[in-house]
N, C-alpha and C positions, 0 to 999 in steps of 0.2 A: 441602737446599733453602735458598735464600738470599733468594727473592723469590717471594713468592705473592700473587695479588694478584684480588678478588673483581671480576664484572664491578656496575657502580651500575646500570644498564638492566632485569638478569635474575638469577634466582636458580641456574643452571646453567653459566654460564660461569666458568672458574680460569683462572688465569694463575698459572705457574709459572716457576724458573729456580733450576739448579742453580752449584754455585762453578767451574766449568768452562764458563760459557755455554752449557748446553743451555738450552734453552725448551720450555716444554710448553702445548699449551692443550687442557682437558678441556669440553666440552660439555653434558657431563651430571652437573657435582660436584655434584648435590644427591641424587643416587641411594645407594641402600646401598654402603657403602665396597667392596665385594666387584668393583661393578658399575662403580664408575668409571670411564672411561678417557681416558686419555689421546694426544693427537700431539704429535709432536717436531716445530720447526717453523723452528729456527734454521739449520737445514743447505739447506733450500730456499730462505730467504731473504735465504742469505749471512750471515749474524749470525757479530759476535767470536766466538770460544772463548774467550773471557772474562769474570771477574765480573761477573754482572749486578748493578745497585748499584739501579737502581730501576724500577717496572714502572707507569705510569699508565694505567688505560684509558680512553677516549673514554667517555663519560656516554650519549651517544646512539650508540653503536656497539658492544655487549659483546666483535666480532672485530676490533676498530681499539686498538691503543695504541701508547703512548711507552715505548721503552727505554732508559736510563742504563746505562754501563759502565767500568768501573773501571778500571786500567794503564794501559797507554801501545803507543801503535801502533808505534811504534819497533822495540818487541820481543814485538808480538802484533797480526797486522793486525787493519785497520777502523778503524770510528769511535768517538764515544763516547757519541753520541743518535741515535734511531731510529725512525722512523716507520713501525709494524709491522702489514701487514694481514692476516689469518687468513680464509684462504677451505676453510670447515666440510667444501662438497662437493665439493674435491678434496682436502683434507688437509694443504695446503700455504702457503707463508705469502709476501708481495713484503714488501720493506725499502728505503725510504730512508736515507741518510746525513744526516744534519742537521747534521754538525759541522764544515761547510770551515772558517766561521772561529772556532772554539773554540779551535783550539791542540791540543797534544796534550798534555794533561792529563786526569787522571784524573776522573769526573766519579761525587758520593757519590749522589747521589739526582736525583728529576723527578718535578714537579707539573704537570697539564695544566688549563687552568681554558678548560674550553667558553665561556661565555660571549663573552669576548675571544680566544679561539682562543689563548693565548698559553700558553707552554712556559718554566717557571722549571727550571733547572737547578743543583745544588750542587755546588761545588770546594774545592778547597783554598785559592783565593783569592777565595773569596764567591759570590755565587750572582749568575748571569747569567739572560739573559730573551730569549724572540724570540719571535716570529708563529710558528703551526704553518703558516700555511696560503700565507703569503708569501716572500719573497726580504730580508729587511730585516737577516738575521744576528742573529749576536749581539749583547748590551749589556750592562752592568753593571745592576743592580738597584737605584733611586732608593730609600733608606731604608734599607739593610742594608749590616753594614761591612765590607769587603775583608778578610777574616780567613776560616779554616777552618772550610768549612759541613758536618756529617755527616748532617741529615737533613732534609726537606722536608715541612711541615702544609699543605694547603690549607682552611681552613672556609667552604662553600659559602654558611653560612645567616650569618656575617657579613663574609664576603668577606676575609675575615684568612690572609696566608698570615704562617707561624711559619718559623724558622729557627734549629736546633738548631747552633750555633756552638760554636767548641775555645775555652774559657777567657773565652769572651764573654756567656755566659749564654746564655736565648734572645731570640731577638727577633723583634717582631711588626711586621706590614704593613698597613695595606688594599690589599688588592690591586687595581692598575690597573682605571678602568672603560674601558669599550670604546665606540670610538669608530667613525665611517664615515667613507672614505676616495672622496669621489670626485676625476674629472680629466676635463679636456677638452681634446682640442688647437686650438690655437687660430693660425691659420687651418685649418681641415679643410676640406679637403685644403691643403697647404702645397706650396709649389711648391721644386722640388731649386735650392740654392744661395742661397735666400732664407730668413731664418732664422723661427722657429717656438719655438714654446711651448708647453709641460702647465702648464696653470691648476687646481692642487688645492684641494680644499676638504675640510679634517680637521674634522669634529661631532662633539662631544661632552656627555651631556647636563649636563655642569657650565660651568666657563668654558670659553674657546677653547685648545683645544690648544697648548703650546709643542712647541719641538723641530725635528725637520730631515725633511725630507721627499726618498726621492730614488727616482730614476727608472732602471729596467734594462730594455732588451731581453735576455732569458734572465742572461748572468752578467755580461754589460757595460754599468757605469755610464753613462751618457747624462749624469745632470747631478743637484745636487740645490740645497736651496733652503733657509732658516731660515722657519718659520711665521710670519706677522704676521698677527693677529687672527685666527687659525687658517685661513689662506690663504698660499699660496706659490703663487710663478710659477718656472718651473723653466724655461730655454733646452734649446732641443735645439742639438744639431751642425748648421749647413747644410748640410751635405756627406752629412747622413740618405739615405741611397741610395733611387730612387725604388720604388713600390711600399708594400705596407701592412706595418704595426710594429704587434706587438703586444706592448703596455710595460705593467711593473708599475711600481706607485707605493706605496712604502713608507714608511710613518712609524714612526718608532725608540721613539717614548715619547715622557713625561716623568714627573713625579714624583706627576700624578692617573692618565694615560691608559695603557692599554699598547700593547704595536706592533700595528700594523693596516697592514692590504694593499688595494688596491686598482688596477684595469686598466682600460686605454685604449687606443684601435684610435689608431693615429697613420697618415693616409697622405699620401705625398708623391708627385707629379704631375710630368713630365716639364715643362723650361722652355720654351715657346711661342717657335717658329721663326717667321722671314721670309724665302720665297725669291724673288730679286729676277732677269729672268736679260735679256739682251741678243743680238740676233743680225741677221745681214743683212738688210736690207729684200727686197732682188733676189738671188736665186741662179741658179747655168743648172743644166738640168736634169744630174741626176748628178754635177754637181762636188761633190767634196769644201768642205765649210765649218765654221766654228765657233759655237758657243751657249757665251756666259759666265756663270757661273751664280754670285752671291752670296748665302750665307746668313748671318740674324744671331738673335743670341737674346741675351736677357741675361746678363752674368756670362764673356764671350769668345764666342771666335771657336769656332764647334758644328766637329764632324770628322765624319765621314762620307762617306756616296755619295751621287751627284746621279747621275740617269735622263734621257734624253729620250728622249717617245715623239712619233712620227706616228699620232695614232688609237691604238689597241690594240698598233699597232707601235714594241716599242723598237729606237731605234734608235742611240743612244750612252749613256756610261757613263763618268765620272771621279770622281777621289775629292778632296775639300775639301782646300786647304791652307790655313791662315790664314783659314778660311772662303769661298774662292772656288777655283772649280772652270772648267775650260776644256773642255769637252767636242766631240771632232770629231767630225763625222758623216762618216765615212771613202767612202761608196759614194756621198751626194749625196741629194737625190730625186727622183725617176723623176716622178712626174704634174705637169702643168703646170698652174698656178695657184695659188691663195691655201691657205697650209697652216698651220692653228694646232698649234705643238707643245706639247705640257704638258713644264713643267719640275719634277721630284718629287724633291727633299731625302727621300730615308729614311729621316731620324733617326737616335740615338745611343739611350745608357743613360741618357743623362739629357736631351736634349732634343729634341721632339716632332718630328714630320714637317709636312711643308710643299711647297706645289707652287704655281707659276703658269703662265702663257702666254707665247708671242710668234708673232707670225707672220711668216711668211717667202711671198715670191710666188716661186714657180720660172718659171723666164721656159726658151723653147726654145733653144737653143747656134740659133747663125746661120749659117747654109752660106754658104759659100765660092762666088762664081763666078769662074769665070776668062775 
């Protein structure tokens, strides 16, 4: 055994790991040693087959914890941190990867500190830090020095995390206090091609947050921002495709606070058409004639289909070039008198539908006498 490790919540949950990455979680370690037992739980959850270096559990969850892992992926897959959940009644355990951007390096130990959700990790080149709960990545840890970290202290009751360094002595922290992350978009709803913002706001209960704040839909960056007065304005893309975005907003740290996460529904609204159309005053009955049909929106010329109907009857069909459309009405119309047709733009992906009128009087064709 290499890592064992008691749950803070309960007196019955272990956490175990041997120098081969098994895992074991026992449920009832406070019974007579006879009685113990144990699940394996690293083979359902995908986990390395390798060193487990360190085991933290969640405070408020005794079947939730964090996994550290030793080598290198190069030559033993996976990762090297782990968000590991233990589900009692079926036996078996889900795993995240936590390490996209860690590198692939070896990782000595992992402290989890509920309060600020945050996840300190130990390497060979000092110990890094990230949000458990968000997208923010990894960072360097403000106050400990880029040197060979082997082991990780957290102390709840003065907020001190320690760091057992190669040749460096130990060294001690206050550990990040924890901040909220809110964000708003601003215009909500924002219209496609017209640019837009997330307005965050990092609180904390000391001064105002430094640091950088930045903004993802799932793994792609959108934009991010430097805090002033613990406020940042973060641009989006105009070109945010229309429909609702659901962004996380991540703040990295600084040297009081640690990383914190926060989400924002962002929606962007198709651009407001105008269709404009033109067509004969007088037609004879059944002859063929033409309706020209202009559409505009901001930002160019919209592409699409243009409609016209008689009533319920459609009755021609062309498609936008440059934003204007010539549509024939190839058979004429048949009833004599005043006919209002609707003209209907369809829309695009990005900007809205649109229709108007004209009218047309079908006059009778004139017989011939001889």
């Amino acid at each position: 055994m290499v890592a064992v490790e008691r749950a803070p919540s309960n007196a019955t949950t272990l956490w175990a790991g041997t120098r081969l990455g098994r895992i074991y979680v026992s449920s009832n370690a406070n019974a007579p040693a006879a009685s113990v037992t144990y699940t394996r739980v690293d083979l359902s959850a995908s986990l390395p087959q390798r060193f487990p270096s360190g085991i933290a559990i969640d405070p408020a969850d005794p079947n939730h914890a964090y996994i550290s892992y030793s080598g290198y992926s190069a030559y033993s897959p996976g990762g090297h941190v782990y968000d590991v959940t233990y589900n009692p009644a079926t036996g078996t355990a889900s795993a995240t990867d936590l390490s996209a951007d860690l590198g692939d390096q070896p990782v000595t130990d992992i402290v989890y500190l509920p309060a600020t959700h945050a996840l300190f990790a130990s390497t060979d080149y000092g110990v890094v830090t990230r949000s458990a709960t968000g997208g923010g990545g990894w960072v360097g840890t403000p106050g400990l020095p880029t040197v060979a970290v082997y082991g990780l202290t957290y102390d709840s009751a003065s907020h001190a995390l320690y760091a057992a360094t190669h040749g460096r002595s130990v060294w001690k922290i206050t550990a990040p206090a924890s901040v909220t992350v809110t964000a708003t978009h601003v215009p909500e709803p924002s219209t496609y091609g017209t640019a837009s913002s997330i307005e965050v706001t990092v609180s904390g209960g000391g001064g105002a947050p430094t640091g950088t704040v930045t903004v993802k839909e799932g793994a792609t960056t959108l934009g991010s921002a430097p805090l002033s007065a613990g406020k940042a304005t973060v641009a989006l893309p105009a070109t945010l495709a229309v429909g609702s975005h659901a962004l996380t907003v991540a703040y990295g740290g600084d040297g009081t606070y640690g990383p914190a996460t926060g989400a924002v529904t962002a929606s962007v609204s198709k651009v407001a058409s105008t269709t404009t159309a033109t067509a004969p005053k007088k037609v004879k009955a059944k002859k063929k004639f033409a309706v020209t049909a202009t559409v505009t929106a901001a930002g160019g010329a919209p592409t699409g289909t243009v409609q016209v109907y008689d009533g319920a009857k459609l009755i021609g069909t062309a498609t936008l070039v440059n934003g204007k459309a010539t549509i024939t009405i190839k058979k004429g119309l048949k009833k004599k008198g005043l006919h209002t047709l609707t003209v209907k733009y369809l829309g695009s992906a990005t900007v809205a539908a649109s229709q108007t009128t004209v009218k047309v009087k079908v006059i009778k064709k004139k017989k011939h006498h001889h």
